[in-house]
N, C-alpha and C positions, 0 to 999 in steps of 0.2 A: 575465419576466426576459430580458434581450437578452445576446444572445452578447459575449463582451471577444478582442480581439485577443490571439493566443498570447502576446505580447511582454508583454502585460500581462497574463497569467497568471503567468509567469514572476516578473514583479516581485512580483504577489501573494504568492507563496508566498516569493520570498526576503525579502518583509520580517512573514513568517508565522513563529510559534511551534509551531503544533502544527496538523496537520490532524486535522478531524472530518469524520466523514462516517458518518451513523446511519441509512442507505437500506434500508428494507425488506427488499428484493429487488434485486441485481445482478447481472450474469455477473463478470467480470472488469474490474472499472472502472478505465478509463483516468487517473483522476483521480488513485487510489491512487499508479500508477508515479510520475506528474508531481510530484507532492507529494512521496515517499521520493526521489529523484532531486534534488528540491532540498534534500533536508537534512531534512525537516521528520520528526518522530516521526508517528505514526499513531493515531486513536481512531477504529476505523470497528465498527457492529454484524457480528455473525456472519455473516448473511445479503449483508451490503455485497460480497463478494468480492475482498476487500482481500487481497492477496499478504504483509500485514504477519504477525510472529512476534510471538504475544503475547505481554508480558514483554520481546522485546527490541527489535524497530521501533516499540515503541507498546503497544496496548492492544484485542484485538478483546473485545467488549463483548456481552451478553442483547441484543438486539432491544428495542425500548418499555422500555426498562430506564433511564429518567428519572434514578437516584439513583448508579448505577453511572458512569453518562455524565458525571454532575455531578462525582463520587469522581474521574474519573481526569481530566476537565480541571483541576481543582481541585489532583491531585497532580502535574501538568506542570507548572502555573501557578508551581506556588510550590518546586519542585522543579530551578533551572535544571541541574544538573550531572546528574540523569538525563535530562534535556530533550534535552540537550548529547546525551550518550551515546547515547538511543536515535535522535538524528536522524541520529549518526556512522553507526547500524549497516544503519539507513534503508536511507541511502546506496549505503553498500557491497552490502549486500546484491541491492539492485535493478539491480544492473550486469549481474547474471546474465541480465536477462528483456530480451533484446535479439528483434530479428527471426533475427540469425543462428542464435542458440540456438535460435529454435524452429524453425524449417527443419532442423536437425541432430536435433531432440529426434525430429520430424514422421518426416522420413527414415527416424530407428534405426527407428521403430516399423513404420514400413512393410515394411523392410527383415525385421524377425523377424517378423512376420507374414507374408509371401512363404517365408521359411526353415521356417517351422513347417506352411505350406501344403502345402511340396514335398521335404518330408522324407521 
C-alpha cells in the first residue's frame, strides 16, 4: 500500500462515516486522533490504542471478534443520529490531546516526582 498525501487524508476522512480500525496491537495510533478530530465516530479493537470512549466516541470492540465488528458497523450504518452524536463527541473530546497538554501533563509528573524525591 503507498503512502496518500496528508491533504488527502484529510479529505478521506471528511467524506468518511465512521472510522474502523481492528489492529491487533498498537501504542497510541495516530490515526485514532486524525479520524475523531475530523468528526468521525470510532470502531477500533481493545488492543488498537484508540483514545475513543466506548459508548460515546464510538465502539472499542474483543479483538478477532468478526461478529461484534459486523454489530457496530452495521448499528452506525443505519443509526445516522447516534452516527451524528458520537462523531460530535469525537470531536470535542480529542481537543484535549494536543502537544501542549502533554508537555504540561509530562511536566506535573516530573515535577511531583522531584517533590516526592526531596521531601
Amino acid at each position: 500500500m503507498h503512502s496518500l498525501p496528508n491533504v488527502s487524508l484529510v479529505e478521506i476522512y471528511q467524506n468518511s462515516s465512521v472510522f474502523v480500525f481492528p489492529s491487533l496491537v498498537e501504542g497510541s495510533a495516530y490515526v485514532t486522533y486524525e479520524a475523531m478530530a475530523c468528526g468521525l465516530p470510532i470502531i477500533a479493537s481493545e488492543n488498537a490504542g484508540a483514545v475513543a470512549r466506548d459508548g460515546k466516541d464510538g465502539f472499542i470492540i474483543p479483538i478477532k471478534n468478526i461478529e461484534i465488528l459486523k454489530e457496530k458497523i452495521l448499528l452506525l450504518y443505519e443509526n445516522e443520529d447516534l452516527r451524528s452524536k458520537m462523531g460530535e463527541s469525537a470531536a470535542e473530546y480529542v481537543k484535549q490531546f494536543t502537544w501542549e497538554n502533554y508537555h504540561k501533563n509530562i511536566q506535573r509528573v516530573y515535577q511531583e516526582i522531584y517533590q516526592n524525591h526531596h521531601a
